[in-house]
Z-matrix of the N, CA and C atoms (Angstrom, degrees):
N
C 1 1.447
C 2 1.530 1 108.90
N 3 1.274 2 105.18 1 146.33
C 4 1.655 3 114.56 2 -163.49
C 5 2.037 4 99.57 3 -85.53
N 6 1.019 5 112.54 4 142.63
C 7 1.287 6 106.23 5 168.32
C 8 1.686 7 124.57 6 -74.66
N 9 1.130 8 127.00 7 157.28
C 10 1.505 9 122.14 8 -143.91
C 11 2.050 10 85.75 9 -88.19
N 12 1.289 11 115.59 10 134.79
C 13 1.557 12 109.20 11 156.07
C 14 1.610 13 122.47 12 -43.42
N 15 1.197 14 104.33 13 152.75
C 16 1.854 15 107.42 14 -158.41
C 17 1.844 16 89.97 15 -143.05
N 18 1.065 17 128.14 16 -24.79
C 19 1.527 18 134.97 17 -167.19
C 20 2.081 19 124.69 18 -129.66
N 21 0.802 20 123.92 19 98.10
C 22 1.395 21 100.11 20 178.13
C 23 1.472 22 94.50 21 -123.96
N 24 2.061 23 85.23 22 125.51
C 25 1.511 24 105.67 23 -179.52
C 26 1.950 25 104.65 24 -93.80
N 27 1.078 26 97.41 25 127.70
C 28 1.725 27 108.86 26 159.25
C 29 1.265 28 119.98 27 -94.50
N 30 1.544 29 121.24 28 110.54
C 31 1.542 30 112.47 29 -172.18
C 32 1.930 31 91.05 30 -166.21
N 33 1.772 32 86.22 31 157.69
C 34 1.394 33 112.35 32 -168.62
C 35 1.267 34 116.83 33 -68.06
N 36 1.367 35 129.15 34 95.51
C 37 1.817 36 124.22 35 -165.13
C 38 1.784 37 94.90 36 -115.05
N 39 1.145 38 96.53 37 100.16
C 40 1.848 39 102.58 38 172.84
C 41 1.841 40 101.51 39 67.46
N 42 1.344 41 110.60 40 62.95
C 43 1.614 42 84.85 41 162.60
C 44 2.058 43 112.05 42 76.66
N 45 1.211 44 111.69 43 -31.76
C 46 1.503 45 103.27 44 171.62
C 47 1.657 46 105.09 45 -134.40
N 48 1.462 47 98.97 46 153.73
C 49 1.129 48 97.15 47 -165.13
C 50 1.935 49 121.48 48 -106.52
N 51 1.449 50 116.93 49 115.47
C 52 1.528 51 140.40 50 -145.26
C 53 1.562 52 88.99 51 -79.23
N 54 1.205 53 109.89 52 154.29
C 55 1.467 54 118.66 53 144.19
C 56 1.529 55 107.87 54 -138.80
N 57 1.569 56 98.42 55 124.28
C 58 1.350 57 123.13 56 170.36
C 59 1.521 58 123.48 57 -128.35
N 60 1.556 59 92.69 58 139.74
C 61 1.779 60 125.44 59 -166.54
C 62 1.363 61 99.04 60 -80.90
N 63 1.530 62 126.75 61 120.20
C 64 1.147 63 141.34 62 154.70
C 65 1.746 64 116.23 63 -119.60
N 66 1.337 65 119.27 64 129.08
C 67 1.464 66 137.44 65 168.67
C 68 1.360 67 127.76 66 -66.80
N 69 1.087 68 122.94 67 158.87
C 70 1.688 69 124.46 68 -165.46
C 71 1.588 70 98.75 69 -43.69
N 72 1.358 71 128.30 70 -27.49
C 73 1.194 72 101.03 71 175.05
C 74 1.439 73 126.62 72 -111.36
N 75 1.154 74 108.15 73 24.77
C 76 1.550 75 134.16 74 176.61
C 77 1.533 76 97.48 75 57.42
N 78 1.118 77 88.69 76 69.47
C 79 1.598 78 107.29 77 146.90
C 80 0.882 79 132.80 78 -132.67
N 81 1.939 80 130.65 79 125.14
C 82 1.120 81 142.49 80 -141.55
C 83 1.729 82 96.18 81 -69.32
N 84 1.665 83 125.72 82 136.82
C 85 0.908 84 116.26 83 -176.91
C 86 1.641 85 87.13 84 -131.48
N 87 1.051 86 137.81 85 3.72
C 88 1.457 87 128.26 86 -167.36
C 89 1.634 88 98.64 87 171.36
N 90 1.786 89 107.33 88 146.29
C 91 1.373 90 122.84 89 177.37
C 92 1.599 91 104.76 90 -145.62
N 93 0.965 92 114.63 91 153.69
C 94 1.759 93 130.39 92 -152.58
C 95 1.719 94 124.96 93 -164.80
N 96 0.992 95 115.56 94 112.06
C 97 1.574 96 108.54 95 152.82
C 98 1.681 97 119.29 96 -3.05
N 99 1.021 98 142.96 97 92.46
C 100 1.599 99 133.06 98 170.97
C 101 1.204 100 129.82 99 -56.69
N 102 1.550 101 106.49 100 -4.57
C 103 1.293 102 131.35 101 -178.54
C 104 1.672 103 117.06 102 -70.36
N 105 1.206 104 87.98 103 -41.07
C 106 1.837 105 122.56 104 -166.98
C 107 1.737 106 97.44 105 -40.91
N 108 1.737 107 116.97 106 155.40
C 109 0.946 108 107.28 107 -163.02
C 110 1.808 109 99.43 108 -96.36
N 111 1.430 110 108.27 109 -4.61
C 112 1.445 111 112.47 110 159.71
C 113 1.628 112 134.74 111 -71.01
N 114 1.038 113 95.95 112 -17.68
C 115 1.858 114 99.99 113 162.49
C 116 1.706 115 98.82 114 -89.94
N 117 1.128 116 160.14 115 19.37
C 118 1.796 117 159.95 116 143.63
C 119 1.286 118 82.07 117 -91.23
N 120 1.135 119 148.34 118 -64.13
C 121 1.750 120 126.90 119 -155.86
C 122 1.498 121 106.45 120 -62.05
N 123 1.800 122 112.56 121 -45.83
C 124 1.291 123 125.69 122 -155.09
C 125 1.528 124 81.19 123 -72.57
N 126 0.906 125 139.13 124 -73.80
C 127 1.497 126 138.45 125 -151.08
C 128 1.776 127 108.68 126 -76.43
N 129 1.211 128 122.74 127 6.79
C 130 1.431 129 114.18 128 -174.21
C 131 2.072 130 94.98 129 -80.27
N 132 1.360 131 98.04 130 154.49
C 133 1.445 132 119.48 131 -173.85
C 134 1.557 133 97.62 132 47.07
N 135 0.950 134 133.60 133 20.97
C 136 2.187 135 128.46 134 157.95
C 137 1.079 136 90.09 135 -93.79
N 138 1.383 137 107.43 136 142.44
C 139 1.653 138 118.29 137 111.91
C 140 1.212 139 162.00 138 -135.65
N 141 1.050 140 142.04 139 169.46
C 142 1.781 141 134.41 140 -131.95
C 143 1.469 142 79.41 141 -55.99
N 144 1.520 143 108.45 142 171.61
C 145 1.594 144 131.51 143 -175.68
C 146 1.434 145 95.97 144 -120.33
N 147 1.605 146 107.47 145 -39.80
C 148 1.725 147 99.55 146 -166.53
C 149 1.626 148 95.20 147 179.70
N 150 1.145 149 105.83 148 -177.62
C 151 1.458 150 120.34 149 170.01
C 152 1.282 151 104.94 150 -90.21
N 153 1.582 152 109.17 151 178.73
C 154 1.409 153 137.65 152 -177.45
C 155 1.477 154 98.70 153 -63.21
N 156 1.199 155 111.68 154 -52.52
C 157 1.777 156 143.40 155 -147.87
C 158 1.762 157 93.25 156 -34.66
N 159 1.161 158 121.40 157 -47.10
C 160 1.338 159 129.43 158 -165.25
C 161 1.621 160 125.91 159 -50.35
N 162 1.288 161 109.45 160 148.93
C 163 1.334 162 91.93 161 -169.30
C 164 1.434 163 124.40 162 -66.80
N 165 1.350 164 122.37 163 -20.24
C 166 1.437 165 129.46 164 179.76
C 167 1.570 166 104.06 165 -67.92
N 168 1.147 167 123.62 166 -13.55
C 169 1.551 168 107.97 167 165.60
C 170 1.529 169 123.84 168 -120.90
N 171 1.150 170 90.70 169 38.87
C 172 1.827 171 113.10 170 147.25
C 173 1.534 172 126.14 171 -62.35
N 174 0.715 173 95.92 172 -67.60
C 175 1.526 174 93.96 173 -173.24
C 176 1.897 175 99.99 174 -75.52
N 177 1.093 176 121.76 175 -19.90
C 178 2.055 177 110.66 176 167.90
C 179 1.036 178 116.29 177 -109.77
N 180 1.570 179 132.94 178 23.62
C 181 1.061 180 152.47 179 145.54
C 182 1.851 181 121.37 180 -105.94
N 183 0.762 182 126.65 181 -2.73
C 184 1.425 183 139.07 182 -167.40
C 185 1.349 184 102.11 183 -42.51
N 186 1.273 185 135.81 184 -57.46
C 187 1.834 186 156.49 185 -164.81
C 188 1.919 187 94.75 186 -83.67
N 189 1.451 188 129.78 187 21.83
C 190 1.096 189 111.78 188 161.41
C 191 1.923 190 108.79 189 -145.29
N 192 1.209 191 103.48 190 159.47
C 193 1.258 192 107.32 191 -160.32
C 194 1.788 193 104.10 192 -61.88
N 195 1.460 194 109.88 193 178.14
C 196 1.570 195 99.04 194 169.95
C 197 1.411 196 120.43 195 -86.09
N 198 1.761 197 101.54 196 -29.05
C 199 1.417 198 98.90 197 171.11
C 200 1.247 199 121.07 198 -59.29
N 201 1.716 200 127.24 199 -28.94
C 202 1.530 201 126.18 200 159.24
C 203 1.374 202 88.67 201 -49.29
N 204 1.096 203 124.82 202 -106.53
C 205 1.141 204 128.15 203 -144.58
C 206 1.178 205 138.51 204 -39.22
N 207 1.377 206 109.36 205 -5.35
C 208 1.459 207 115.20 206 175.05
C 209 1.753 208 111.37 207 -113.67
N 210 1.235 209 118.58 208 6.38
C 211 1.547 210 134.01 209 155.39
C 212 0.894 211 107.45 210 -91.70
N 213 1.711 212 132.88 211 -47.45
C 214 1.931 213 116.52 212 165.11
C 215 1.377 214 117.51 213 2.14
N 216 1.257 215 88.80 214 157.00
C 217 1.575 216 99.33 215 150.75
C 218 1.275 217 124.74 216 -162.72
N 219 1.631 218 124.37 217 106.44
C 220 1.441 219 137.81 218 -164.93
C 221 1.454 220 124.19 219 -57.80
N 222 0.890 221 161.99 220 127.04
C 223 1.539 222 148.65 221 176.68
C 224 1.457 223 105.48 222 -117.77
N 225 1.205 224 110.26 223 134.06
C 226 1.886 225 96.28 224 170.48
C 227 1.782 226 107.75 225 -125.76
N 228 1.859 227 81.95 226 129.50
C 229 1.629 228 95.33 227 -148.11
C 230 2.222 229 90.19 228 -79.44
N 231 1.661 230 93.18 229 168.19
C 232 1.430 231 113.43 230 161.02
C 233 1.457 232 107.01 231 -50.60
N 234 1.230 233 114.64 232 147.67
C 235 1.415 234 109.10 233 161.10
C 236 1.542 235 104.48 234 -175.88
């Protein structure tokens, strides 16, 4: 059994902008359109905690630039 998502990062991957599901231990469990009308449900009454920029998302961010990563924006979902 998959562990439940704990994080959904919004950030700039080529020109459009992704939202991807990472778990308490930030591991990517899912990637998506950011557009989708399920990242407005997921994110209604959150708000961002922080950017990518941080050091704990080094190593599950590694494959994106820093300037992505420091325009991100982290949410940490109910669960």
């Amino acid at each position: 059994m998959q562990a439940p998502a704990k994080y959904l990062v919004i950030i700039d991957s080529d020109g459009a902008a992704t939202a991807m599901l990472f778990n308490a231990q930030r591991v990517r469990v899912a990637d998506f359109d950011a557009g989708t009308e399920e990242v407005a449900v997921m994110t209604t009454g959150l708000a961002p905690m922080s950017t990518a920029g941080a050091a704990e998302w080094d190593k599950a961010l590694a494959g994106s630039t820093a300037k992505a990563r420091d325009e991100a924006v982290v949410y940490e979902l109910d669960v």
